[in-house]
C-alpha positions in Angstrom: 24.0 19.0 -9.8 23.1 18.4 -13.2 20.6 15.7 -14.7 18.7 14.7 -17.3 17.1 11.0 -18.2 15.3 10.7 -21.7 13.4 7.5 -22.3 10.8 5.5 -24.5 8.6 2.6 -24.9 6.9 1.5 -28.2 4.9 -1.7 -28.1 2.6 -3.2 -31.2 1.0 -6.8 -30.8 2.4 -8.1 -27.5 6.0 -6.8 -28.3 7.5 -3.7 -26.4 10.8 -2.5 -26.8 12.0 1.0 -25.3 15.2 2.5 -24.1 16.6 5.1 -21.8 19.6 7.3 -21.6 20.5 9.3 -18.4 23.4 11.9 -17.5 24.0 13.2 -14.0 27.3 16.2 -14.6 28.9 17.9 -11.6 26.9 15.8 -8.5 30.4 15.3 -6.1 31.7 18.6 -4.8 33.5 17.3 -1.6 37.4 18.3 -1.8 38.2 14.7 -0.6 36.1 13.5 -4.0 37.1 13.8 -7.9 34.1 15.1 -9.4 32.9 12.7 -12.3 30.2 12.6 -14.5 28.5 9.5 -14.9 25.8 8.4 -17.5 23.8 5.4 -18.2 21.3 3.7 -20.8 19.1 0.9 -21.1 17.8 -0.8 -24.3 15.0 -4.0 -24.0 12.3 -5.7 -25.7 9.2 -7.8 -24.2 6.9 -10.4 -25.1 3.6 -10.9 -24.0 1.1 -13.8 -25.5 -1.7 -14.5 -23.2 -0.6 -15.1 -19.4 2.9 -15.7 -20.7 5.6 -13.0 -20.8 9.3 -13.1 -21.7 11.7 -10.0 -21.4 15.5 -9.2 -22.2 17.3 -5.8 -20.8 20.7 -4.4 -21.7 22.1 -1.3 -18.8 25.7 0.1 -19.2 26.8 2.5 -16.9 29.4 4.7 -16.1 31.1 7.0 -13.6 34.8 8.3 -14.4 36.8 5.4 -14.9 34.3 2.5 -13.4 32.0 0.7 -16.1 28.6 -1.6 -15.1 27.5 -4.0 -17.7 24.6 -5.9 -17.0 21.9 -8.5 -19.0 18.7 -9.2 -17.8 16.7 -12.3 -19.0 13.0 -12.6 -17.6 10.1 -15.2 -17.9 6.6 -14.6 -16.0 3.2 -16.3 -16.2 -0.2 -15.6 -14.9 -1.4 -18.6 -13.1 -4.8 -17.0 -11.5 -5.9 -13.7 -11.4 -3.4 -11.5 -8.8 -1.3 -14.6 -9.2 2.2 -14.2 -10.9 5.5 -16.2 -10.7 8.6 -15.5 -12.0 11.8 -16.4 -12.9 15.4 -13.7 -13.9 18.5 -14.0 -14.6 21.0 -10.9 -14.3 24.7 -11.5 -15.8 26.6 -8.4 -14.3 30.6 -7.2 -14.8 31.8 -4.1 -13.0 35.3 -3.3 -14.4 37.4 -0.5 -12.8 40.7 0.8 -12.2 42.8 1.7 -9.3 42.9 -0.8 -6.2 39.6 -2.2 -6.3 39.1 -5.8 -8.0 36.9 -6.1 -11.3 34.1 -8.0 -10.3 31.3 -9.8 -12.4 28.9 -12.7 -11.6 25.2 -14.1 -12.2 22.5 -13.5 -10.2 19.4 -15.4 -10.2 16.1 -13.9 -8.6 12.9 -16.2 -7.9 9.8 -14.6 -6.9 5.8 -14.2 -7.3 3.4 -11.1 -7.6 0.6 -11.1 -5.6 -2.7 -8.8 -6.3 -5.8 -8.7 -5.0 
């Protein structure tokens, strides 16, 4: 096995935006398994004014001839202190080749933070 993953964040008056890039080379060494590299990155950029924060978040990924695209759109906001809802929206395709199907679809997640 081989990896490495470089990243990095800059932020300057409530905006952040960063990136990642990732490589993992010779990880499958079973005879029954082709042995493909796979990489990945990230790009995204944040916005935080107060309690209220929005985000967006690019990933592609690869490993030999399967591809992963996905879009991540965020909104939170601090009602109370330890108190945190929030709302994402993920827009995914997986393409491929071979006998599986391509697959892509929209997932929506719903959730609060709590701290205390």
């Amino acid at each position: 096995l081989s990896a490495f993953n470089l990243g990095l964040n800059l932020s300057y008056q409530g905006f952040t935006v960063g990136g990642s890039y990732g490589q993992w080379s010779d990880y499958l060494q079973a005879s029954s398994v082709t042995n493909d590299d796979a990489d990945y990155f990230d790009v995204g950029a944040g916005f935080e004014s107060g309690p209220f924060g929005v985000s967006v978040t690019y990933f592609d990924s690869s490993l030999g001839s399967n591809d992963l695209n996905n879009v991540s759109v965020g909104a939170d906001y601090q009602l109370a202190e330890g108190l945190v809802p929030y709302v994402e929206v993920n827009f995914f395709e997986f393409d491929t080749t071979g006998t599986a199907s391509d697959n892509d679809g929209t997932v929506v997640l719903v959730g609060g933070q709590l701290g205390f």
